[in-house]
VEXDREN-2710 file (C-alpha; in Angstrom, 1 decimal):
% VEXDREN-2710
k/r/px/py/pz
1/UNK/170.4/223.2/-3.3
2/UNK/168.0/221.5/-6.1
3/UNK/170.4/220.7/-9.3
4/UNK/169.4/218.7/-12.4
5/UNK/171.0/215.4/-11.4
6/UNK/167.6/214.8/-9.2
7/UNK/165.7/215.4/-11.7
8/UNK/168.1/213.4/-14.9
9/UNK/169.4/210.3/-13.8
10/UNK/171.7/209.6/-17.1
11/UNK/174.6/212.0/-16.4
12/UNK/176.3/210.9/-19.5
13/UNK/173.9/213.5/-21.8
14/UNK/175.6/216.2/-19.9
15/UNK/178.6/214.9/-20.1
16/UNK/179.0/214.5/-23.7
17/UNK/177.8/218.2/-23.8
18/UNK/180.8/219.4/-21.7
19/UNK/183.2/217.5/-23.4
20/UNK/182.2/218.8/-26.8
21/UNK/182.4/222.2/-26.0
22/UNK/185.9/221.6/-24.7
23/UNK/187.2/219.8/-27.3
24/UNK/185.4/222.0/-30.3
25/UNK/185.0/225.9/-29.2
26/UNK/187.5/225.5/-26.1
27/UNK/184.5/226.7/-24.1
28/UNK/185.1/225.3/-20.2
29/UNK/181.6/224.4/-19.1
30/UNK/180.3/222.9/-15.8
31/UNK/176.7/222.3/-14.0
32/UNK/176.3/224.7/-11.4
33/UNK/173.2/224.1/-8.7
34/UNK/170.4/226.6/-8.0
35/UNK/172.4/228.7/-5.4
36/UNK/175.3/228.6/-7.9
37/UNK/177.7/226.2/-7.0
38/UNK/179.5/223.4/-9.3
39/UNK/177.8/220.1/-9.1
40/UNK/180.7/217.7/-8.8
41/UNK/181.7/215.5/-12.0
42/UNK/180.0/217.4/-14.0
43/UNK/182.4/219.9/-15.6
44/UNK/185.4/220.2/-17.6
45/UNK/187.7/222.0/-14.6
46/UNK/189.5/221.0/-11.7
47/UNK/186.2/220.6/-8.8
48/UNK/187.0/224.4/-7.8
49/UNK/187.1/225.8/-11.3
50/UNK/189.1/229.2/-11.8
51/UNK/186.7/232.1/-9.8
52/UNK/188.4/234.7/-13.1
53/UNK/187.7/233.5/-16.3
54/UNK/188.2/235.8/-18.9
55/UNK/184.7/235.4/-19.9
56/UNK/181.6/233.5/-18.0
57/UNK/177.9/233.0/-18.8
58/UNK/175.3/231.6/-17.7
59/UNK/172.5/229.9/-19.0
60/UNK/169.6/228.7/-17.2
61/UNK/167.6/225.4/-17.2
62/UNK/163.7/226.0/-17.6
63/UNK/162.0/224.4/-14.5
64/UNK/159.5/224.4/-11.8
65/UNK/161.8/225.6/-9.5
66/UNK/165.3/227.1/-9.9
67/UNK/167.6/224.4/-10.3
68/UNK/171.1/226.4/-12.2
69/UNK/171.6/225.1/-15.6
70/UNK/175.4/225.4/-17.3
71/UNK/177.9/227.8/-16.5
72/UNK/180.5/228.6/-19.5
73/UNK/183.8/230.2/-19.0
74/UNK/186.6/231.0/-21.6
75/UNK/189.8/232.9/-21.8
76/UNK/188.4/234.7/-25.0
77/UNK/184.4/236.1/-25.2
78/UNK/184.5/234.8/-28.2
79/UNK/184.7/231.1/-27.9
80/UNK/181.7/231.7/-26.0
81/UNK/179.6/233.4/-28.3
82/UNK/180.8/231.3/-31.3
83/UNK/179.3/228.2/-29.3
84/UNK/176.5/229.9/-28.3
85/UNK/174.2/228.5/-30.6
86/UNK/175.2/224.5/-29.4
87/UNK/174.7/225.8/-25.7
88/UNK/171.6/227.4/-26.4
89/UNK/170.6/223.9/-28.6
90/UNK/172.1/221.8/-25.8
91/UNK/169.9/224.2/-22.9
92/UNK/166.8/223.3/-25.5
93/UNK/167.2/219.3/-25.4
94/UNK/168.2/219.6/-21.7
95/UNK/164.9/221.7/-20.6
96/UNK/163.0/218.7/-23.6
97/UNK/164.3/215.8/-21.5
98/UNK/163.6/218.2/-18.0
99/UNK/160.2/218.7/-19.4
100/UNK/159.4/214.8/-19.9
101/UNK/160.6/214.2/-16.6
102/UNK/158.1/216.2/-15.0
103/UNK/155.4/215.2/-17.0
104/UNK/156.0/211.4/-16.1
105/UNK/156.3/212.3/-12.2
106/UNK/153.0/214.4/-12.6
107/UNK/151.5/211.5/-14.1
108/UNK/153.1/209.1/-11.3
109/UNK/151.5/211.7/-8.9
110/UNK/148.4/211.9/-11.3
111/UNK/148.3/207.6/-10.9
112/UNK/149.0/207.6/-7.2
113/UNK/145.4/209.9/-6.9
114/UNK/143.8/207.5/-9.2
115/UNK/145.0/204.8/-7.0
116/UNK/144.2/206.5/-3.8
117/UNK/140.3/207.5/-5.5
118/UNK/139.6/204.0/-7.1
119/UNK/140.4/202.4/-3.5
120/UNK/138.4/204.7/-1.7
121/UNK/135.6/204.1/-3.8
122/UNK/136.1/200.3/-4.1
123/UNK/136.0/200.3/0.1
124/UNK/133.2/202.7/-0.1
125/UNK/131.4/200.5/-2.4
126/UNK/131.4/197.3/-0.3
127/UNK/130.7/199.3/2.9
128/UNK/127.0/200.2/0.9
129/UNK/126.6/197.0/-1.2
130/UNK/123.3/196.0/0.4
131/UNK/122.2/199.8/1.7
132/UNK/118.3/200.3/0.0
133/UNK/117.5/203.4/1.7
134/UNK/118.6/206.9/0.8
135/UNK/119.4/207.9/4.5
136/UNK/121.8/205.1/5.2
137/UNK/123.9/205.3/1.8
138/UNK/124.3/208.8/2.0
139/UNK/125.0/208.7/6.1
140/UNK/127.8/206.0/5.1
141/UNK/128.9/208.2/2.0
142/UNK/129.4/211.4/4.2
143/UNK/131.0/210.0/7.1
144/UNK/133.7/207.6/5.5
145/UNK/134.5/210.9/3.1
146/UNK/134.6/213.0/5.7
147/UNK/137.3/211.2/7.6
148/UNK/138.9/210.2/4.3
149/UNK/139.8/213.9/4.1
150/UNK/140.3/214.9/7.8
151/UNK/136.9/217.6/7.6
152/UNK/136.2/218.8/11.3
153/UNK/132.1/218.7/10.2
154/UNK/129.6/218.3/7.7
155/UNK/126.4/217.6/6.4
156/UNK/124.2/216.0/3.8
157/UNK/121.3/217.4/2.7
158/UNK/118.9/215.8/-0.3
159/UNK/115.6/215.5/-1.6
160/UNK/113.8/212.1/-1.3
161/UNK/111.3/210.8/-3.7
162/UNK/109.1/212.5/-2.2
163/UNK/110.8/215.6/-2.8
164/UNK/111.2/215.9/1.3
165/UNK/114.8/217.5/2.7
166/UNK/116.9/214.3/4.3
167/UNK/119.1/216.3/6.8
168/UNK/121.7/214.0/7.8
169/UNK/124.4/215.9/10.1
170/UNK/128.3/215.5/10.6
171/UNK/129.3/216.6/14.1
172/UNK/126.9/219.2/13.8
173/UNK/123.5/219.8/14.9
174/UNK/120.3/220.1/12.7
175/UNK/120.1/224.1/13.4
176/UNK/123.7/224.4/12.2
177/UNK/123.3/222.8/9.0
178/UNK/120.1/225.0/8.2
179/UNK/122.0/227.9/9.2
180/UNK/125.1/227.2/6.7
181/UNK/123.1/226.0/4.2
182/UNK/121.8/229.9/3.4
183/UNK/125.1/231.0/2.3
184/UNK/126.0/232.1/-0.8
185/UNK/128.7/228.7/-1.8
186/UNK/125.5/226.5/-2.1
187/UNK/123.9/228.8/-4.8
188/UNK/127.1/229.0/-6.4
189/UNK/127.9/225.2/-6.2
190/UNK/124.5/224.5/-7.9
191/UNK/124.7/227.2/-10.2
192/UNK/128.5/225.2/-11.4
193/UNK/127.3/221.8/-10.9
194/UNK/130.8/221.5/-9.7
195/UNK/132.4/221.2/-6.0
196/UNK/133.8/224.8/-4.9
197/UNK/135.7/225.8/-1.9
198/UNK/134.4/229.0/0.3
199/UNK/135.3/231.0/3.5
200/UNK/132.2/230.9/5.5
201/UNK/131.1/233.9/7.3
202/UNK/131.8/232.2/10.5
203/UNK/135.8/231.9/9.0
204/UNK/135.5/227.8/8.6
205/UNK/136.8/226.9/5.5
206/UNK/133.9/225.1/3.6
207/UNK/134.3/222.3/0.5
208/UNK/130.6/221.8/-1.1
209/UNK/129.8/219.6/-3.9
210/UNK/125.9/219.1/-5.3
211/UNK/124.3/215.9/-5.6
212/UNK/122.7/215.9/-9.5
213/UNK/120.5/213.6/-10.7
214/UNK/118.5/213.6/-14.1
215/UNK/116.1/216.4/-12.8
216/UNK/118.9/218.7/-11.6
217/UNK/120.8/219.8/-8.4
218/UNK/118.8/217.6/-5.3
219/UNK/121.2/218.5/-2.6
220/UNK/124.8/219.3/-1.4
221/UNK/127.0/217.4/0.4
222/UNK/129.5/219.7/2.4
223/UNK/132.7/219.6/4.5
224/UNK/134.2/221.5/7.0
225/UNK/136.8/222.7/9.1
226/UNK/137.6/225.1/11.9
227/UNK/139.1/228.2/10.8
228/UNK/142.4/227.6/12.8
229/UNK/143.1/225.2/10.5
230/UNK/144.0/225.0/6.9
231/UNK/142.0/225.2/4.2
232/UNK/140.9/222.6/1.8
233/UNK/143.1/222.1/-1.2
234/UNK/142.7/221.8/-4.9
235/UNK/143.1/218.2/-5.0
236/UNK/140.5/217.8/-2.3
237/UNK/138.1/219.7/-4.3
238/UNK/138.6/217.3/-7.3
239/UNK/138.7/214.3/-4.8
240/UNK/135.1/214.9/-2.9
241/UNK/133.9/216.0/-7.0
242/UNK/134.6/212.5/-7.6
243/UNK/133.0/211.0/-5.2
244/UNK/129.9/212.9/-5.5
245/UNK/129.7/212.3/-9.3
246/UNK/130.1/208.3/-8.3
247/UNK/127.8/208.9/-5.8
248/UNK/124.6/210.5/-7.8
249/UNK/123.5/207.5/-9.8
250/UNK/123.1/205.4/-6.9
251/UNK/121.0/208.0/-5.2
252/UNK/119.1/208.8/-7.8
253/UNK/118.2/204.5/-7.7
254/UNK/117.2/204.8/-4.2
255/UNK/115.2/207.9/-5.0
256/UNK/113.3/205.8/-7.8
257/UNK/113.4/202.6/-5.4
258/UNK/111.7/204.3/-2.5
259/UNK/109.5/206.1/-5.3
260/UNK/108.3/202.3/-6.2
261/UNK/108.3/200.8/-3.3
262/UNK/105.9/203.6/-1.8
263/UNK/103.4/203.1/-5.0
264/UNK/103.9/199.2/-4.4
265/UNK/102.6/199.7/-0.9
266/UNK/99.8/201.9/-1.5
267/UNK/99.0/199.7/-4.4
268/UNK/98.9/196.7/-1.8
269/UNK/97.2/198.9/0.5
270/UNK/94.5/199.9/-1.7
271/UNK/93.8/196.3/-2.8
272/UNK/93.8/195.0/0.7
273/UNK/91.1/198.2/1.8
274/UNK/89.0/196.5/-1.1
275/UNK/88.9/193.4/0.5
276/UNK/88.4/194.1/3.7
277/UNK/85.2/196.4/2.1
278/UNK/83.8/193.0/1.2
279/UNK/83.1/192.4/5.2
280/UNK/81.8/195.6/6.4
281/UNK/82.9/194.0/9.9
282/UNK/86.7/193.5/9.1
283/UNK/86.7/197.1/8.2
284/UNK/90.2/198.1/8.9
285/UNK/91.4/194.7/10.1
286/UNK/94.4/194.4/6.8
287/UNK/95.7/197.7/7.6
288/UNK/96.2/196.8/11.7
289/UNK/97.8/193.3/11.0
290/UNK/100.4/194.9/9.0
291/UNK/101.1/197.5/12.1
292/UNK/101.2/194.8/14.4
293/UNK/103.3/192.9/12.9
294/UNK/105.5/195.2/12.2
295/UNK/105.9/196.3/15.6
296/UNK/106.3/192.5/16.3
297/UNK/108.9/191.9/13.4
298/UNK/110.6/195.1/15.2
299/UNK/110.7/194.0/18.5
300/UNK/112.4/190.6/16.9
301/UNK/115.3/193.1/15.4
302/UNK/114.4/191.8/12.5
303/UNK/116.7/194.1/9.2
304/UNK/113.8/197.0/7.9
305/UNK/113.8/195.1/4.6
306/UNK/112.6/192.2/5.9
307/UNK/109.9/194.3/8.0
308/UNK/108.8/195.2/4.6
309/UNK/108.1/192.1/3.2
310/UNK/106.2/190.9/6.7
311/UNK/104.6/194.3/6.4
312/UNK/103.1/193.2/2.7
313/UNK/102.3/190.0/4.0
314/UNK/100.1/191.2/6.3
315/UNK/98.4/193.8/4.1
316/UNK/97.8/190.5/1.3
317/UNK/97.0/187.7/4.3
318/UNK/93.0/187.8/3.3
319/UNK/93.4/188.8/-0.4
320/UNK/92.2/185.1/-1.3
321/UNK/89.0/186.0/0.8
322/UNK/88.0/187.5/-2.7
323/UNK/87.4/184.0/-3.5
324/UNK/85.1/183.4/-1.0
325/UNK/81.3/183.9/-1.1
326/UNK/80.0/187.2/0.2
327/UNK/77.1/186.0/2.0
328/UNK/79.9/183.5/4.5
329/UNK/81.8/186.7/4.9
330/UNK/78.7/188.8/5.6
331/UNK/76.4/186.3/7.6
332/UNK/75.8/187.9/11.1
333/UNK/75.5/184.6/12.8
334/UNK/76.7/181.5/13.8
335/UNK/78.6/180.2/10.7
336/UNK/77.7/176.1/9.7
337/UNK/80.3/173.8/8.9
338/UNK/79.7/174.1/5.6
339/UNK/80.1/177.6/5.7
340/UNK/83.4/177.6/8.0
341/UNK/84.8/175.3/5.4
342/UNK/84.0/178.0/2.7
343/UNK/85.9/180.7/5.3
344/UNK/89.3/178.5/5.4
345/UNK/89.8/178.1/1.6
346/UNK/90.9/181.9/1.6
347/UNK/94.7/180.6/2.0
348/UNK/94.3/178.9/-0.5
349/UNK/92.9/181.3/-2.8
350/UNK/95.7/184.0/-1.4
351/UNK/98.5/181.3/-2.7
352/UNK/96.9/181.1/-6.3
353/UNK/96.6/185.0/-6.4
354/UNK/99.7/185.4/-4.9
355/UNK/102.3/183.2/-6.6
356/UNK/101.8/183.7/-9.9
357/UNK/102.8/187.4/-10.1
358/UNK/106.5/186.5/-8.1
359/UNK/106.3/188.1/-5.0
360/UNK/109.0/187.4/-3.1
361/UNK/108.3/184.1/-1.7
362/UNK/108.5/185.3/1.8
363/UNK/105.0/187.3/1.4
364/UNK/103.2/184.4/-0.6
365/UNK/104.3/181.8/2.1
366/UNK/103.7/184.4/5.5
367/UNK/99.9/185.2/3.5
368/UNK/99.1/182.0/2.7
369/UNK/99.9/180.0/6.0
370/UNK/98.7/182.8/8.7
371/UNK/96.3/179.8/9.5
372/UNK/98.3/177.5/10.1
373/UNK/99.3/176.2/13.7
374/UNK/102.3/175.2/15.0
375/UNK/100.2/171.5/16.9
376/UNK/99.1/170.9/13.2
377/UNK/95.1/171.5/13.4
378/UNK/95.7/174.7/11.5
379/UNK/94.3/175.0/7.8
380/UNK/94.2/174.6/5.2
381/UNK/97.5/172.5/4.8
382/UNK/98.1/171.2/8.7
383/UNK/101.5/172.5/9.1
384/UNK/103.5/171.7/11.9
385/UNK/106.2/174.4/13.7
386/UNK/109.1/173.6/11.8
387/UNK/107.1/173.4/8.3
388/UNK/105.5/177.3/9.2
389/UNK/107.2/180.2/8.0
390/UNK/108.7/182.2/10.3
391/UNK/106.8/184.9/8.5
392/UNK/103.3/183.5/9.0
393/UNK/103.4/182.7/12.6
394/UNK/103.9/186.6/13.3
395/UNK/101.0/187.3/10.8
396/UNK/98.6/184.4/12.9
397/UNK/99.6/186.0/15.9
398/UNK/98.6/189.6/14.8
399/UNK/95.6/188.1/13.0
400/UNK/94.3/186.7/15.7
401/UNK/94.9/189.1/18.0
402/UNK/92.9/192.0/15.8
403/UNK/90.3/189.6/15.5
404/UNK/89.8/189.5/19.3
405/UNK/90.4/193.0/19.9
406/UNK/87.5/194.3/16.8
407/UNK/84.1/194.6/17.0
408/UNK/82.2/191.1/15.3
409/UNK/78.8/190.3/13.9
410/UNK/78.7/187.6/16.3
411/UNK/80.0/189.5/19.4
412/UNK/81.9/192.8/20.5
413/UNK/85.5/193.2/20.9
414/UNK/87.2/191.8/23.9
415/UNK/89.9/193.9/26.3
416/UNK/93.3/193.9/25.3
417/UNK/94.0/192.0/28.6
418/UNK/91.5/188.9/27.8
419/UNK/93.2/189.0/23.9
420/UNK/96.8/188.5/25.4
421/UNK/95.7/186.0/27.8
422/UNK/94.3/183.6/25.1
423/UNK/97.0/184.1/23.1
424/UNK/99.2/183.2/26.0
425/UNK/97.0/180.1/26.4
426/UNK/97.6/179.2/22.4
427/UNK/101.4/179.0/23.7
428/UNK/103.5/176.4/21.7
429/UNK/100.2/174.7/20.8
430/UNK/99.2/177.4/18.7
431/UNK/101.4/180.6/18.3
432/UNK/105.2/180.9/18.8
433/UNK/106.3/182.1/22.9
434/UNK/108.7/184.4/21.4
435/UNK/106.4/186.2/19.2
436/UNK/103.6/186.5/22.1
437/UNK/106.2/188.3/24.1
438/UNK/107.0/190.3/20.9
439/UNK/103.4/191.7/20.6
440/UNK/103.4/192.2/24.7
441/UNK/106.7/194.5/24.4
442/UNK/105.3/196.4/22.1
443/UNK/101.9/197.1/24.0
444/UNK/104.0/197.8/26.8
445/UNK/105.7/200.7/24.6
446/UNK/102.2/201.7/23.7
447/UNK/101.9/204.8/22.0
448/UNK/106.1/205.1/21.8
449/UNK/105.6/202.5/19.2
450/UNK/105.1/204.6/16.0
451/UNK/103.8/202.0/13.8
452/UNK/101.1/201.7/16.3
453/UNK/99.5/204.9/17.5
454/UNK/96.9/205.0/15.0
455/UNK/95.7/202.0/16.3
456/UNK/96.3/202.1/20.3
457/UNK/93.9/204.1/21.3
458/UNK/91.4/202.9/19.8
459/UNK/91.9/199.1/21.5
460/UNK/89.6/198.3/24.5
461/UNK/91.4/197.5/28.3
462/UNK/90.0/196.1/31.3
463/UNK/92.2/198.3/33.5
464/UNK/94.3/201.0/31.5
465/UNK/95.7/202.5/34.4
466/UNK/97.3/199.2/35.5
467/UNK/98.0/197.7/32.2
468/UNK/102.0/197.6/32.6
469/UNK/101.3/195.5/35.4
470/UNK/99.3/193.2/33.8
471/UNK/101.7/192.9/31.2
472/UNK/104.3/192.2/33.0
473/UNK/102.3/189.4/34.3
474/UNK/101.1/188.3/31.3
475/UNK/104.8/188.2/30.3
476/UNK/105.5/185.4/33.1
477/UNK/102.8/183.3/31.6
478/UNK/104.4/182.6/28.8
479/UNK/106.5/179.8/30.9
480/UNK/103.7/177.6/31.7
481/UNK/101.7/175.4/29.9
482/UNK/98.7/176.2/27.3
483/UNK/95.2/175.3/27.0
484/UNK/95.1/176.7/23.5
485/UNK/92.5/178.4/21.4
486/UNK/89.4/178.1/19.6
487/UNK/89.7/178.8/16.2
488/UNK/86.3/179.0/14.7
489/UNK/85.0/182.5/13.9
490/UNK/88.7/183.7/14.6
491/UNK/89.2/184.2/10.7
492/UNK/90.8/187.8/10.7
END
């Protein structure tokens, strides 16, 4: 049975107690456990004191649980009562030093939590460091906290910055998370701002905590478990509060991150639109190098923030053509040399737009050398392979490959087939293999390629019915030698 020695580890306070009351009021007195017995060596008796004292009492140690407290037996009632007030003093230190005991193991307890939390978050933390989007931090956030605390299911549900539901589901499917998310907890989490458990009508025990950013309540994230199963504790509640409270900032940066980054590319957008206006015959053309090469950069598994910045690139590849005269970029014929010469300046003019307002170097470099080749006779720099960014050779081979597939002052678009064959030609001399095949997987996906369907259908074939074939052929082409391209008149 549960006594005071586990809970006192000096004895010798007791002791001196016992003693006293021996020696001062003739009072026997001895420690007795929560079921009553004597707790040996601490008593004034023989170890089996006499069962028929004249006169016993008891008085109990204030605790948590019942662990006995003194036991006082004399021949005469009262020696008791005339020590009474010392026992009842001596109960009052006792329960004091009881007291502080359980307030340092609730704070050891308290500490351990602390512990446990700050590690969590501090694993959590490195397991995000790098995450920009709002779907994969919050993915990461659910799942690791969800085994953290043994749930059986759950869900994340928030608003993007565009105020759109992100439904991201924990063992569960899509229908089951809008299903649960009517019930009543959700409202009543909100309307707290605070985690709260619930029975769900199904019986599953439910933990839900809101996501709350400066506007106000954005989502929930919620946790589950079968109803054979406990429920989810107190502590639980206070941990998963936690996390969601450490959790909000961040996604309310992502929120404002994809909030930017959406105006920065419509800004981009809108500037490129304005330059291709200037050529009423490269309508378009800005807006389907940046698909292509996305699908290209995506093909190459290249990470979705580096997609971005190739996508940017190839919105901004012909902003410098705002340097160029209108009447080059509007002539219906055959351009002069002077006049070509005008036409490959624009890289330069993209660098000097470009640099000075510290884009990430990545854009100004893949805008700026799309032109460049990887024999050296591109412009306006001569570049050789190594010296190109990586960047720009998936921006020339996009580039060009929009050029021959649109509709020219100087002649009509050519079929998709003869487009891929010249670029197959420009092998090594011209474009980089590996991003020719790129571009040819991803016409081989066709309209499975997202990024692309606006522009798919609109592309001219030679045999559409039989173009998988041809690709595949095309695709083996890549291993011989080139004949390369002409690049006049294939400005983008």
């Amino acid at each position: 049975m549960p006594n005071v020695v586990e809970y006192i580890g000096d004895t010798a306070y007791l002791l001196e107690i016992i003693e006293l009351l021996k020696s001062s009021y003739g009072v026997n007195a001895f420690i007795v456990d929560g079921g009553g017995n004597a707790v040996e060596g601490l008593n004034s008796l023989p170890a089996d004191p006499d069962p028929e004292p004249a006169f016993r009492k008891f008085y109990p140690f204030e605790f948590t649980e019942d662990i006995g407290g003194f036991m006082c037996a004399s021949t005469s009632e009262d020696a008791v009562l005339n020590a009474d007030r010392f026992i009842n003093a001596s109960v009052t230190a006792v329960n004091a030093i009881l007291q502080r005991e359980l307030e340092i193991q609730q704070m050891g307890g308290e500490i351990v939590e602390l512990s446990e939390q700050i590690n969590f978050l501090f694993n959590l933390a490195k397991k995000v460091m790098g995450l920009r989007k709002l779907r994969e931090f919050c993915e990461m956030s659910l799942f690791e906290t969800a085994k953290k605390i043994d749930a059986d299911s759950g869900f994340v549900i928030v608003k993007d910055a565009r105020n759109e539901n992100i439904v991201i589901p924990y063992r569960l499917g899509e229908d089951d998370v809008m299903k649960i998310r009517t019930q009543d907890v959700f409202g009543l989490a909100a309307k707290k701002r605070d985690a709260v458990l619930s029975k769900l009508d199904n019986g599953m025990s439910a933990l839900v905590s809101p996501i709350e950013v400066k506007d106000g309540v954005i989502g929930f994230m919620a946790f589950l478990r079968e109803k054979d199963r406990r429920f989810f504790t107190a502590y639980e509640k206070k941990f998963v509060g936690i996390i969601d409270d450490s959790i909000s900032s961040t996604v309310e940066t992502l929120r404002l991150y994809d909030n930017l980054k959406e105006v920065y590319l419509n800004t981009v957008k809108a500037l490129a639109a304005a330059i291709d206006a200037k050529d009423p015959y490269t309508h378009g053309h800005s807006f389907r190098v940046a698909k292509y090469s996305v699908a290209i950069a995506r093909k190459l598994n290249f990470p979705e923030d580096t997609v971005v910045d190739i996508e940017v690139a190839g919105y901004m590849h012909d902003i410098g053509k705002i340097g160029v005269l209108d009447t080059v970029l509007r002539k219906a014929g055959k351009l002069t040399d002077e006049e070509y010469d005008e036409i490959k300046k624009h890289p330069g003019f993209t660098w000097r737009i470009l640099e000075p307002i510290r884009l990430p170097e990545n854009i100004v470099l893949a805008a700026s050398q799309h032109h460049e080749r990887l024999d050296g006779r591109g412009y306006p720099l001569g570049l050789k392979a190594e010296d190109i960014h990586q960047f720009a050779k998936i921006i020339a081979v996009a580039d060009v490959f929009d050029a021959l597939t649109s509709d020219r002052t100087y002649r009509p678009a050519i079929t998709v087939e003869k487009a891929l064959t010249m670029l197959c030609d420009g092998k090594d001399n011209e474009f980089d293999r590996e991003i020719v095949m790129a571009l040819i997987e991803a016409l081989k996906d066709g309209l499975m390629v997202q990024v692309l369907e606006d522009i798919y259908r609109d592309l001219r074939y030679s045999d559409l019915q039989n173009l998988n074939q041809f690709l595949v052929m095309i695709a083996g082409r890549l291993l011989q030698p080139a004949a390369g391209i002409n690049e006049e008149r294939l400005t983008g």
